[in-house]
N, C-alpha and C positions, 0 to 999 in steps of 0.2 A: 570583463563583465560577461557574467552568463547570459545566454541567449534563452529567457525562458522556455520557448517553443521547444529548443533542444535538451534543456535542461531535463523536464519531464520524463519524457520516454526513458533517459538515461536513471534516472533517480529510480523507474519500475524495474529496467533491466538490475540493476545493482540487488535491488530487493527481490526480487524474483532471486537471482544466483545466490545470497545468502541462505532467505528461506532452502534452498534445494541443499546449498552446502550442509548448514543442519539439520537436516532431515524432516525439516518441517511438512507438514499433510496440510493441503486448503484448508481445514475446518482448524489446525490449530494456527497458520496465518489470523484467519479470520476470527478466531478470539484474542486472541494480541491485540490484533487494532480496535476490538470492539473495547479494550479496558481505555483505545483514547479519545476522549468526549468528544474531540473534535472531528476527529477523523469519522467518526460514526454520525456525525452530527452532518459534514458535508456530503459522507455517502447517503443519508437516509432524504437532503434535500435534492440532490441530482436522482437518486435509483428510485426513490420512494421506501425503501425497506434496509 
């Protein structure tokens, strides 16, 4: 069973070294995730934006 608390960190690390693998830039990360409702949906309730 996964340890949530570890699970995290590792699931950004993973995403992080992809995006870098394909050459991805923050701004087009951050339109990826913006096409997924949810994802934009729990950053806009924690960040406000």
């Amino acid at each position: 069973m996964w340890d949530v608390e570890c699970r995290s960190p590792l699931r950004c690390e993973l995403d992080s070294a992809f995006n870098h693998l394909y050459g991805l830039s923050r701004e087009d990360t951050a339109n990826i995730l913006d096409t997924f409702l949810i994802v934009r949906c729990k950053d806009e309730a924690a960040h406000g934006t």
